[in-house]
N, C-alpha and C positions, 0 to 999 in steps of 0.2 A: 690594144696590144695583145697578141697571140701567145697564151698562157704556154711553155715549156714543156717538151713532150715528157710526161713522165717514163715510170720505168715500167711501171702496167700498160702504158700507150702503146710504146716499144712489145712488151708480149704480146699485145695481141694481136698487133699489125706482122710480127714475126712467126704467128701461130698459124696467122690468114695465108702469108706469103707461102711457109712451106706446106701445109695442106692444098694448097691449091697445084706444086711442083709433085704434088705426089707422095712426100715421103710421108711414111710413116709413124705413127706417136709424134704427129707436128707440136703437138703445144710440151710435151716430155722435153723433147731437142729444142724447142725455144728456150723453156728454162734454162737449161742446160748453155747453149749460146749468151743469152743473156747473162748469165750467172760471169760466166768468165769475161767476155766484153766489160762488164762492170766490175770486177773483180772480188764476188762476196761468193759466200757458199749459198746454197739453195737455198738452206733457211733462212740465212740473212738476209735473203734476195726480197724472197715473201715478206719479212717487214719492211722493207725498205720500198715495195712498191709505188705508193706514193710521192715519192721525190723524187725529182729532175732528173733524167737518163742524163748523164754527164755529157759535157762536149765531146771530149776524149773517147767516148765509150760508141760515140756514133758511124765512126768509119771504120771500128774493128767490128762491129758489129755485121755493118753490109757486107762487110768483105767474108764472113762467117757464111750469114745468113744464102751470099752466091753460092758458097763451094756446097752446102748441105744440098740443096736445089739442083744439084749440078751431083748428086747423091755420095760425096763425099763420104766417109764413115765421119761421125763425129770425134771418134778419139784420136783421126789422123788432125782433122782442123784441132780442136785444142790440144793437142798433141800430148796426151794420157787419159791411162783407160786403170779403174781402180780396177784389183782382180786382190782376194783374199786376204781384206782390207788394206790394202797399199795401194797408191800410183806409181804406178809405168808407165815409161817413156814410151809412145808409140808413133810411129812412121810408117810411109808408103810401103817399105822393105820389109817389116812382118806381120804378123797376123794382129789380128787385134784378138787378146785376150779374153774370153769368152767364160760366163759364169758355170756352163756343163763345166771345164777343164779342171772346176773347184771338185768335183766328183772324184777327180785320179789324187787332187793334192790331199783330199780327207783319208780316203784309203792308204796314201803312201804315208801319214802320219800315224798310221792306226797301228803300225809295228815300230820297235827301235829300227834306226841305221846311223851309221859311222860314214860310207861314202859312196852316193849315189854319182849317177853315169845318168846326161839330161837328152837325146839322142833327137836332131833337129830342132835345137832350143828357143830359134828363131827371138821373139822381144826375152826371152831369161825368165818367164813367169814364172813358172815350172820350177825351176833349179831356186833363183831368187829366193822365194814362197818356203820352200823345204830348208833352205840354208839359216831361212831368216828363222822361222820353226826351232829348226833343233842346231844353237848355235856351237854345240862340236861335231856338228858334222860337215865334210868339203867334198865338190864334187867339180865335175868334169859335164863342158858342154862340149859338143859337138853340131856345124850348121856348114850345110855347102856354100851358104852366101855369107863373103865377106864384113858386107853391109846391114845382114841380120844380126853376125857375131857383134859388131860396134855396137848397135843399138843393148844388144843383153849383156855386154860389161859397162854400158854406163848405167844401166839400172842396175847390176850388181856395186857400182862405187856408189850410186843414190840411196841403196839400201843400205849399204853398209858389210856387206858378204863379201865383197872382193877379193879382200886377202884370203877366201878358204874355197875360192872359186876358178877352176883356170875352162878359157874358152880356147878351141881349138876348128879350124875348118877341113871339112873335108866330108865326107859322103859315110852318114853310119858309124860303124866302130873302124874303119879305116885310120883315123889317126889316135887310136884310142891304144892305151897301155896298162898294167894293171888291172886289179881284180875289184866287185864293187858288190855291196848286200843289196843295193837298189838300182833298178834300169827303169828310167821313167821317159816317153815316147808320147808325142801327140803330132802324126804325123801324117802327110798329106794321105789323103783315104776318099775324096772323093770319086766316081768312076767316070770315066768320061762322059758316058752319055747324059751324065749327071749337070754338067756343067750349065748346059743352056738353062735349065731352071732356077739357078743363083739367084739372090738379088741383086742390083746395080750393085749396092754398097761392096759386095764382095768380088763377083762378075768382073768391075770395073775398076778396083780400087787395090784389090789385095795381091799378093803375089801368087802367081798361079804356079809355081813351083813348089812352096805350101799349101797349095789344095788339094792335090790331084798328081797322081803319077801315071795318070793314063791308064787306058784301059779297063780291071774291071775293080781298080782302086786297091787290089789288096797287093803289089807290088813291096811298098815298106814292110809290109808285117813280115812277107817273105825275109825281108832282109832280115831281119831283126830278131826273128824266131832263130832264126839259124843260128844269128851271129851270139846272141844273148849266153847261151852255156858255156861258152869259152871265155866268157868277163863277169858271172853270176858266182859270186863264193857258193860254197854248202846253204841251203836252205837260204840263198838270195830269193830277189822279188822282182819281177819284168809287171811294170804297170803301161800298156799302154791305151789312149783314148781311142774309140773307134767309131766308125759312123752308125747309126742305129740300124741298119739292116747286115750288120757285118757280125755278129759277134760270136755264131756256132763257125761259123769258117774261118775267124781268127784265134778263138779256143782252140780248133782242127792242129791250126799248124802251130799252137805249143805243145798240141801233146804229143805232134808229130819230130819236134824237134828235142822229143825227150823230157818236157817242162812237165812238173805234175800238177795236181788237182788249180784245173784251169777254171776261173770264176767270171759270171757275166756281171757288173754293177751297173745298178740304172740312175739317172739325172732323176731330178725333180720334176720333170713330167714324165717319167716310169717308158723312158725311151732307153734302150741298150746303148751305156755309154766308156764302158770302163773294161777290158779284162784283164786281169789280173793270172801270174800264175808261176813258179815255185820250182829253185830248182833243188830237186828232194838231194839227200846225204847219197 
């Protein structure tokens, strides 16, 4: 009789399958795959090696194991992606949350605020993260797709921020009212020539309305420099994320639009990810 595939048989035939599709940290996203198929956390996964992959756990598992191979993101298949110790709901319709973006949420923690402005909120990381942070403070999202704003008010009622959180659609500060001490942005910035180089996972997966505004990617900042001083109280904050070759030309247009002492912040591998910058008394 043919002994029961365990739950280590399962990794490493699922380690083999995606390393050989190409993707990526194949055996990182087995675990990962397995973990949810089977329903236990990582760690518990590692003890639990030895015992029988369940029946149940065998056709959630292929039907994983296709869409990764077929270079799916992983947080779209199990559909959340932690980001600043929480899970978020994530889908076809926004980004996937990204640990550089924990760069803008450390610095917008770094001063008080009472009511930030989240400006293409897309899954509500951003906004969520800060609300959840500093709970008397409420803020305002803004996202041209319909379908990105659903996704970031049910992770604001998942979180628990809802009631201090209102989302609104529309392009920018366009349906924006009221004045705010914080303006936090992580907004499409790749340039177009940029795009062929992607990987599948984003290339193929992600909303190309969130990546890229064409051309030579700095199009949002444009907007957003502009718009920023006419919704920044006294000594407000515009934080937003930029692409690592952008960061003197997106300082450029705040201090073009009046904004003062404009600052570069770097990610954890000392790439330009963050500028930050102040609108003086």
């Amino acid at each position: 009789m043919t002994a029961p595939r365990t739950i280590a048989d399962a990794f490493r035939a699922t380690s083999t399958i995606l390393a050989s599709a190409g993707v990526p940290e194949p055996a990182k996203d087995a675990r990962l795959l397995l973990s949810h198929a089977v329903g236990l956390s990582s760690d518990r996964l590692i003890m639990a090696m030895q015992e029988p992959l369940p029946d149940s756990a065998e056709p959630r598992l292929a039907s994983m194991v296709e869409a990764r191979c077929k270079r799916q993101p992983i947080s779209q298949i199990i559909g959340q992606r932690q980001f600043w110790g929480r899970d978020f709901r994530v889908t076809p319709d926004v980004l996937d949350p990204r640990p550089e973006t924990e760069v803008l949420i450390a610095a917008a923690l770094s001063a008080p605020f009472t009511r930030v402005l989240d400006l293409g909120t897309g899954s509500g990381a951003i906004l969520v993260t800060l609300l959840s942070e500093r709970p008397s403070a409420q803020g305002v999202a803004t996202d041209l797709s319909p379908a990105a704003l659903a996704v970031a008010q049910d992770n604001a009622v998942r979180l628990g921020v809802a009631e201090r959180a209102s989302f609104l659609p529309g392009s920018w500060f366009d349906p924006v009212q009221g004045m705010f001490d914080l303006i936090v942005s992580n907004p499409p910035y790749i340039a177009a020539d940029e795009i062929p180089a992607l990987s599948p996972e984003v290339l193929n997966w992600e909303p190309h309305m969130a990546l890229t505004p064409g051309g030579d990617g700095l199009d949002a900042y444009r907007a957003i420099t502009a718009g920023a001083p006419h919704y920044l109280r006294p000594n407000g904050r515009l934080l937003m994320e930029i692409g690592p070759t952008q960061g003197a030309a997106v300082a450029s247009l705040c201090h073009a639009a009046g904004l003062t002492s404009p600052s570069i912040l770097q990610d954890m591998d000392g790439r330009d990810r963050v500028v930050s910058a102040v609108l003086a008394v």
